[in-house]
C-alpha positions as CSV (number, residue, x, y, z in Angstrom):
1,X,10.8,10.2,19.2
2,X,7.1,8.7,20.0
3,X,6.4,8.5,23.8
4,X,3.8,6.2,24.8
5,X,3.1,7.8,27.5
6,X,1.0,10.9,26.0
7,X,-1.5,11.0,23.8
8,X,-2.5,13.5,21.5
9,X,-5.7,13.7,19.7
10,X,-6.1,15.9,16.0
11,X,-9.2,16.5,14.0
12,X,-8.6,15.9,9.5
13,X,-11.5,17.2,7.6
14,X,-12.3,16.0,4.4
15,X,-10.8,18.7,2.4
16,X,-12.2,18.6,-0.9
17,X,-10.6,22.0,-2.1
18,X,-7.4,20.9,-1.3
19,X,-7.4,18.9,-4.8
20,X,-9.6,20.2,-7.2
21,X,-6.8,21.3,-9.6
22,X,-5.7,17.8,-10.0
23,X,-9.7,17.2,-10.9
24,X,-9.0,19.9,-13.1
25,X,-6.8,17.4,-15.1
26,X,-9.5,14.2,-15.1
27,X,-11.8,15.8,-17.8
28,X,-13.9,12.3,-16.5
29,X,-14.1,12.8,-13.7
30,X,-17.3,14.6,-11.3
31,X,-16.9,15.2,-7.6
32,X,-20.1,16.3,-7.3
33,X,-21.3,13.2,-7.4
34,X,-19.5,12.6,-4.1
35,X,-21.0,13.2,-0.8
36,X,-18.6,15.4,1.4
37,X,-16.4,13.4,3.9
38,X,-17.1,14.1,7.7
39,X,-14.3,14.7,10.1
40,X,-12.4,12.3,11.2
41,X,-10.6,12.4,14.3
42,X,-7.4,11.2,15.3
43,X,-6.3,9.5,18.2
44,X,-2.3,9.2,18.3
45,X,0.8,9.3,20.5
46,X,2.7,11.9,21.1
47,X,5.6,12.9,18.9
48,X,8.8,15.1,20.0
49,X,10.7,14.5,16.9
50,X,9.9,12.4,13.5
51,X,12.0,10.1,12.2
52,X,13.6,11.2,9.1
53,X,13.4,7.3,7.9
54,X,9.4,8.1,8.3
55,X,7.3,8.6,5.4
56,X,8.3,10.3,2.8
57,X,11.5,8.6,3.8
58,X,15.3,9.3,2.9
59,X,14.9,9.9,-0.3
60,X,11.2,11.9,-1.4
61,X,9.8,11.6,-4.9
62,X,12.3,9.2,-5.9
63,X,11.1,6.0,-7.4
64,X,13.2,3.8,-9.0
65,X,11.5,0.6,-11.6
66,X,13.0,-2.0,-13.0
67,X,11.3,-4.3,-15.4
68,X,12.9,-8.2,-16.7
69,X,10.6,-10.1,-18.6
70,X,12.3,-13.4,-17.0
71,X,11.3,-12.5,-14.1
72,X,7.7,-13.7,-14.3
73,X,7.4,-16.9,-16.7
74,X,4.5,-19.2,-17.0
75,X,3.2,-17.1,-14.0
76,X,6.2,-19.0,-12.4
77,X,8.2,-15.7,-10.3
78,X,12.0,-16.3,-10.0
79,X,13.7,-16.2,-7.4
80,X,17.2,-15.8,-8.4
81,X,15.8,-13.2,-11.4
82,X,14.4,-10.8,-8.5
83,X,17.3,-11.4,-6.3
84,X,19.5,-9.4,-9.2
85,X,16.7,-7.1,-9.6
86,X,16.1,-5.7,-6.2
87,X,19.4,-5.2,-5.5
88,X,20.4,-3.3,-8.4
89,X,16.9,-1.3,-8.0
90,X,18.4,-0.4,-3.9
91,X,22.0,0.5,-5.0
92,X,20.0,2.6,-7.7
93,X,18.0,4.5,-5.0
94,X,20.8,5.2,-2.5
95,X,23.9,5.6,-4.3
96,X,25.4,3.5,-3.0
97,X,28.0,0.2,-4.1
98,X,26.4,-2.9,-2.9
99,X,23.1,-4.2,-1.6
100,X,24.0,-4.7,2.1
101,X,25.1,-1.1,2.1
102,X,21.8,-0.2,0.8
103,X,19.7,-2.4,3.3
104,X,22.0,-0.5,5.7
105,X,20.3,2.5,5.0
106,X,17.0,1.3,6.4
107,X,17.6,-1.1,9.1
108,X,19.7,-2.0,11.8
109,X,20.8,-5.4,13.6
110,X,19.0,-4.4,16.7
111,X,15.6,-3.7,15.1
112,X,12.8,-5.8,14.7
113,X,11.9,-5.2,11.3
114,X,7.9,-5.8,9.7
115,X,7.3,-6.8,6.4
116,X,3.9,-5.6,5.8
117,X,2.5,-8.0,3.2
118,X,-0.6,-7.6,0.5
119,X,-1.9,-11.4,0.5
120,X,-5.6,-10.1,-0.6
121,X,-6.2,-11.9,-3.4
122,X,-4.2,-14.6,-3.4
123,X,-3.2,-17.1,-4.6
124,X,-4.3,-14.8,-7.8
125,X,-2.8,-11.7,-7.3
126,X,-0.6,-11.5,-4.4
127,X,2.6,-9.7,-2.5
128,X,4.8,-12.7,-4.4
129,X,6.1,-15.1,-1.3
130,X,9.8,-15.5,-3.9
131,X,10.0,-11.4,-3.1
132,X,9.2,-11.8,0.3
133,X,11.8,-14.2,0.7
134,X,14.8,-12.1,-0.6
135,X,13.7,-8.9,1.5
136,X,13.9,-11.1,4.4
137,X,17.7,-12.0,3.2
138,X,18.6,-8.4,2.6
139,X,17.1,-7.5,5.6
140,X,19.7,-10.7,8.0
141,X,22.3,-9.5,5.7
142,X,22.5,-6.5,7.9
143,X,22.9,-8.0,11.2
144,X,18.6,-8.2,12.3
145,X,18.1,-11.6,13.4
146,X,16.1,-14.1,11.6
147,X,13.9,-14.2,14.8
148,X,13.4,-10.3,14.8
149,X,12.0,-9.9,11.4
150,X,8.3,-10.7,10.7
151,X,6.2,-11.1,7.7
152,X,2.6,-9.6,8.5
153,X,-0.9,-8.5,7.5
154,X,-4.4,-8.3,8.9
155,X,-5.6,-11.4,8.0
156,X,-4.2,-14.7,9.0
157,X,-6.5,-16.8,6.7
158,X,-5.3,-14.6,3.5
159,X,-1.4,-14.9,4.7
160,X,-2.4,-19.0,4.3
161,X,-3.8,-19.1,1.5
162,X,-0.8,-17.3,-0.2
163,X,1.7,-20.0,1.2
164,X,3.9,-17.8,2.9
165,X,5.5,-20.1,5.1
166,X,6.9,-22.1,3.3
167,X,9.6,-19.6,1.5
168,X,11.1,-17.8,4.4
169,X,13.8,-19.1,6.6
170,X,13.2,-21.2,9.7
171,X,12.9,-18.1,12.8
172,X,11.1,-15.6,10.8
173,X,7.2,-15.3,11.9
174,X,4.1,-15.8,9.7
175,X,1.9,-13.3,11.4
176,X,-2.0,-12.6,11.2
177,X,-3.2,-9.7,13.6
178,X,-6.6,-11.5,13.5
179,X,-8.5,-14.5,12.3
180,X,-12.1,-12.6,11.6
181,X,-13.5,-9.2,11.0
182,X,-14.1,-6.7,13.6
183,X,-11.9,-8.7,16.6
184,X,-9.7,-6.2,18.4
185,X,-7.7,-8.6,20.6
186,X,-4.8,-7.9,18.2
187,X,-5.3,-3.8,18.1
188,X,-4.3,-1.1,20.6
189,X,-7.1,0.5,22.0
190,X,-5.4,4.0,22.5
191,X,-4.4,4.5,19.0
192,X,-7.5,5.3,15.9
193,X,-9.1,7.4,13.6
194,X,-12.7,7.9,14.4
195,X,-15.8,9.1,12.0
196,X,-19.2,8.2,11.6
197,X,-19.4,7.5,7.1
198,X,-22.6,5.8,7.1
199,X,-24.3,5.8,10.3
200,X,-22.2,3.0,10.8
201,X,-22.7,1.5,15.0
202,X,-19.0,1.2,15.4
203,X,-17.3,4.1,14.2
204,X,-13.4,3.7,15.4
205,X,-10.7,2.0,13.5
206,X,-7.7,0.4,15.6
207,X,-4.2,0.2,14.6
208,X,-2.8,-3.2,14.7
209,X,-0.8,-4.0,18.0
210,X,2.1,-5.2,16.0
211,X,2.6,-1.9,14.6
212,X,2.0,0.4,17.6
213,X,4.3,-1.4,20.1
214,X,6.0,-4.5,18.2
215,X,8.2,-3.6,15.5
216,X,10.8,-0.9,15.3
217,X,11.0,-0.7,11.0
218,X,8.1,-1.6,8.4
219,X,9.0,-3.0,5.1
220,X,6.2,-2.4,3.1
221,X,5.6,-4.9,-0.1
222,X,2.2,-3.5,-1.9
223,X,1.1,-5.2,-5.2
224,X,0.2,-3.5,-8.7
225,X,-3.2,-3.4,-9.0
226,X,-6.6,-1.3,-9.4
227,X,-9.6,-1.1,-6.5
228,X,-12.9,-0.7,-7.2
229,X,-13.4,1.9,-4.5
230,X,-9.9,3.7,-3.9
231,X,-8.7,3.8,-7.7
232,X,-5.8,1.6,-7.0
233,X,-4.3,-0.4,-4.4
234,X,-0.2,0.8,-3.9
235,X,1.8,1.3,-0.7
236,X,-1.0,3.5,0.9
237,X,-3.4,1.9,1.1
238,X,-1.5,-1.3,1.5
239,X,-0.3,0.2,4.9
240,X,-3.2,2.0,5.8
241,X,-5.7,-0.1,5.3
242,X,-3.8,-3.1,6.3
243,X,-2.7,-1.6,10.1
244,X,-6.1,-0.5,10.7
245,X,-9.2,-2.6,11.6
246,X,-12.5,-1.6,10.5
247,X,-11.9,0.0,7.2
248,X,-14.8,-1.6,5.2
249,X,-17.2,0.8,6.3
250,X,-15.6,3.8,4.8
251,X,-17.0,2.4,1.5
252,X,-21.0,1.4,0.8
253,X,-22.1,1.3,-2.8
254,X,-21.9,3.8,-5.3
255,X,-20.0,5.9,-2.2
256,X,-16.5,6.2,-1.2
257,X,-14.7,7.5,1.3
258,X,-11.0,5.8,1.2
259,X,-10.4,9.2,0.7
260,X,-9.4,11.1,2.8
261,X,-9.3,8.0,5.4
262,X,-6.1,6.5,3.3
263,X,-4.2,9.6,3.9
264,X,-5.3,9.8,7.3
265,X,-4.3,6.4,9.0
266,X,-1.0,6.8,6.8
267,X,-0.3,9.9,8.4
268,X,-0.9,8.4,12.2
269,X,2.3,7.8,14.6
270,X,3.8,5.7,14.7
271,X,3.3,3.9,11.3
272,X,4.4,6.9,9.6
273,X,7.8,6.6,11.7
274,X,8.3,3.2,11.0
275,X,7.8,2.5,7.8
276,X,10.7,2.9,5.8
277,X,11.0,1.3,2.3
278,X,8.4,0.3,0.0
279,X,9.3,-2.4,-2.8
280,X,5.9,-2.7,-5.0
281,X,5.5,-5.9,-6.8
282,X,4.4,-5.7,-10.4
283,X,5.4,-9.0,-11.2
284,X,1.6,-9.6,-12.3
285,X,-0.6,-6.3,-12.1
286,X,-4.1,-6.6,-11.6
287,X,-5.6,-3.7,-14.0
288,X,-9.4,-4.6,-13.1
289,X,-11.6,-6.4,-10.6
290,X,-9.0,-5.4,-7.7
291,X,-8.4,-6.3,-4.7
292,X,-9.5,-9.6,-4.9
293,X,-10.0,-10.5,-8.8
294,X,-8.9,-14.1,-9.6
295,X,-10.1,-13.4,-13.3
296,X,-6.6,-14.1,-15.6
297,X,-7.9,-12.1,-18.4
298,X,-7.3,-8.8,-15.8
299,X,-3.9,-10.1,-14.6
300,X,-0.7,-9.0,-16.9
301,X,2.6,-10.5,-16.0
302,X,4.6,-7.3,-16.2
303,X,7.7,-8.5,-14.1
304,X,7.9,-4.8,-12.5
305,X,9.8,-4.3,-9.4
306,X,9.5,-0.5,-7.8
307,X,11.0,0.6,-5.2
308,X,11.4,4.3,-2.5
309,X,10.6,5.7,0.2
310,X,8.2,8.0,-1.1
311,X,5.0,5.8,-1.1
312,X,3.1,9.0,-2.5
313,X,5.1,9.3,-5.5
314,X,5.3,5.5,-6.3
315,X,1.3,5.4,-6.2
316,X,1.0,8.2,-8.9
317,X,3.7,6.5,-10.8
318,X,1.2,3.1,-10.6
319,X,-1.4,5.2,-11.3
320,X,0.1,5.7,-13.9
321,X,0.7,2.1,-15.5
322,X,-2.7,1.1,-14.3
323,X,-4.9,3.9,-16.6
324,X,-2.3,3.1,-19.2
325,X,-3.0,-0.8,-19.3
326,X,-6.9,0.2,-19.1
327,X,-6.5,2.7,-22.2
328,X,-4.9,-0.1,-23.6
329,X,-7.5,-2.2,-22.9
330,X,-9.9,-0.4,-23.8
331,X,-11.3,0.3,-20.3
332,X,-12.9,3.2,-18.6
333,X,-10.2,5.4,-17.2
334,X,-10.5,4.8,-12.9
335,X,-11.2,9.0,-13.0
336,X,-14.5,8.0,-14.7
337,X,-17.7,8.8,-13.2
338,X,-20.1,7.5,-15.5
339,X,-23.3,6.2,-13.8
340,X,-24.2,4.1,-16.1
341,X,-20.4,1.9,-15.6
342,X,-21.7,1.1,-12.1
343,X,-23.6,-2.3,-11.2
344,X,-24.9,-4.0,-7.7
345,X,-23.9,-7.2,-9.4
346,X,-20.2,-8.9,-8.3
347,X,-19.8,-11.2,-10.7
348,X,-20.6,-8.9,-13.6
349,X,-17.9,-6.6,-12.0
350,X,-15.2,-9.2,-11.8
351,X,-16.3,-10.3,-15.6
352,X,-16.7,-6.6,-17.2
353,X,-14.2,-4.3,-17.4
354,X,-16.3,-1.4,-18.4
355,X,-18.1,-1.9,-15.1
356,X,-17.8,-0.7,-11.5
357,X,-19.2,-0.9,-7.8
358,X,-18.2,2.1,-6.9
359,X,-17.5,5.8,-7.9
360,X,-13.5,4.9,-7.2
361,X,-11.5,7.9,-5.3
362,X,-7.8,7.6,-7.3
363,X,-7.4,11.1,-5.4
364,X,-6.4,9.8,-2.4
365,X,-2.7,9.3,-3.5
366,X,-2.8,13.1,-4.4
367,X,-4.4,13.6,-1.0
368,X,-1.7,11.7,1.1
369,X,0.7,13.9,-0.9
370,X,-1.0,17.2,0.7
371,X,-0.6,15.8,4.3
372,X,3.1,15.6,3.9
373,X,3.1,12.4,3.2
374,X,4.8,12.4,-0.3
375,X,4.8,14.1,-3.6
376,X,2.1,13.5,-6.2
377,X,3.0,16.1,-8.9
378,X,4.5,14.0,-11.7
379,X,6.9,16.8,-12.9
380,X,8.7,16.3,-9.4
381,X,8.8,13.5,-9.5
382,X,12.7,11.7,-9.8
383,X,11.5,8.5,-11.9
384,X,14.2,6.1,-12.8
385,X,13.6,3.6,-14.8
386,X,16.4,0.3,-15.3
387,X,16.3,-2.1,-17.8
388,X,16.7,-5.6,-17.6
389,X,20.9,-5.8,-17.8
């Protein structure tokens, strides 16, 4: 139980020993190269008892994927093909016999439920609007009002350009918490993680308003794809760095220091309480130039759906695909920290798949997983993968 009315304040170092023997396992990869990360501090309410929905969720290290190559024609997402395919991926995850009971498991008719979007890069590379649209069905086939559940992110002028609107059901809200960079009209001013990165003059990252006090449940929809500072982009960073404000600063070229800040702003109450269910979209993954890549030569229609409640263990399993894909490729590994792959220049970046703007920080998922927050070994790791019948 969070009570608003006290306030609690914690201190999270950088803790680079915590995960040197996953380095251990990234023959490419240097952290010496790395400045350390300074403290940051935590400003949060106070918690009597956590949610057992709350990260890792119901069910930890369990991710279940399903793949149907009809799913994602002609870069043309069907509707009715991921209908079948998140349900049976749910009934998969909690044992149970039909999708409603499974919805059932995470939310409630008298909850106002969040589904925390990824519309960076669209109309490219995007949280697709045809799975938005059947989370939002699952989610009134349980009893929550159509005018209780809202589909959300940071930035209202992204949510637009991924056309959003137009595929969920008259009642639902479109939400943005803020038209430009750095307003805080739409962020509570008693919940943030503070450190100084790079001198930087403001130094305090918000959480998003709608979290802290306007929704009871987050549904969290993250896309497949790589980032040229955190490694990849999966349901941590999709949550983190899309309830916080100010989260630009924690990178300036070659550096990077999404982590530990990932882990951190995942761990703060109450987003950690509320968000229960993470369905990943792999319909296209993005395996370089992420977040914001528009390049089709990076984007593979894969036609993944993934789905858990451990978002720790579904970003190692993404990871996963993503080095894969590069090896495949024929790309640097995301562990690499070869100097000579990085380059000031953007567009040779989102040409060049051999180069980089940053020295990316893939650790974070392993990170998260040492705050509690899931598990990243991939021996423990309860991967079930579905076909396509």
């Amino acid at each position: 139980m969070i009570d608003r009315r006290q306030f609690v304040q914690r201190t999270c170092l950088g803790g680079l020993a915590l995960y040197l023997d996953h380095w251990a396992t990234s023959p490419a990869y240097g952290q010496d190269l790395i400045p350390p990360a300074p403290p940051i501090h935590v400003n949060e309410p106070a918690v009597s008892e956590r949610s057992p929905l709350g990260m890792p969720g119901l069910f930890p290290g369990r991710v279940v994927e399903i793949q149907n190559s009809q799913a994602i024609l002609n870069n043309r997402v069907s509707e009715s093909v991921i209908r079948q395919m998140l349900e049976r991926a749910l009934r998969e995850l909690t044992g149970t016999e039909d999708a409603r009971e499974a919805w059932s498991k995470f939310v409630e008719p008298k909850d106002v439920v969040g589904i925390k979007i990824n519309p960076s890069g669209a109309p490219a590379c995007c949280s697709s609007p045809e799975i938005v649209s059947e989370i939002v069905a699952g989610v009134h086939s349980v009893g929550v009002p159509l005018e209780n559940i809202r589909v959300y992110d940071r930035y209202a002028y992204e949510i637009d350009i991924g056309s959003y609107q137009a595929l969920v059901p008259l009642g639902v809200r479109v939400v943005g918490v803020e038209d430009r960079r750095l307003g805080v009209s739409g962020y509570d001013p008693d919940i943030y993680c503070e450190a100084n990165f790079f001198g930087e003059w403001e130094t305090r990252s918000y959480m998003a308003s709608i979290v802290s006090s306007g929704l009871t449940k987050i549904i969290n929809v993250p896309t497949m794809k790589d980032h040229s500072a955190a490694g990849v982009t999966g349901c941590l960073k999709n949550l983190g760095y899309g309830t916080f404000n100010n989260v630009d600063r924690s990178h300036r070229r070659p550096f990077s220091f999404t982590d530990p800040l990932i882990g951190v702003m995942c761990s703060v109450e109450p987003l950690r309480s509320k968000a229960v269910l993470h369905v990943m979209d792999g319909m296209r993954m993005l395996w370089h130039g992420g977040p914001l890549s528009q390049n089709a030569k990076f984007i593979f229609p894969a036609g993944i759906l993934m789905v858990g409640t451990d978002p720790v263990a579904m970003d190692t399993i993404e990871l996963e695909k993503i080095e894969a894909k590069r090896l495949e490729e024929r790309a640097p590994s995301v562990w690499s920290r070869d100097p000579k792959s990085l380059t000031e220049n953007g567009g040779e970046f989102y040409e060049d798949a051999t180069k980089n703007l940053y020295y990316r920080q893939p650790h974070h998922i392993a990170a998260a997983g040492a705050r509690g927050l899931g598990i990243s070994d991939v021996k423990r790791i309860d991967h079930r993968v579905l076909g396509a019948g």
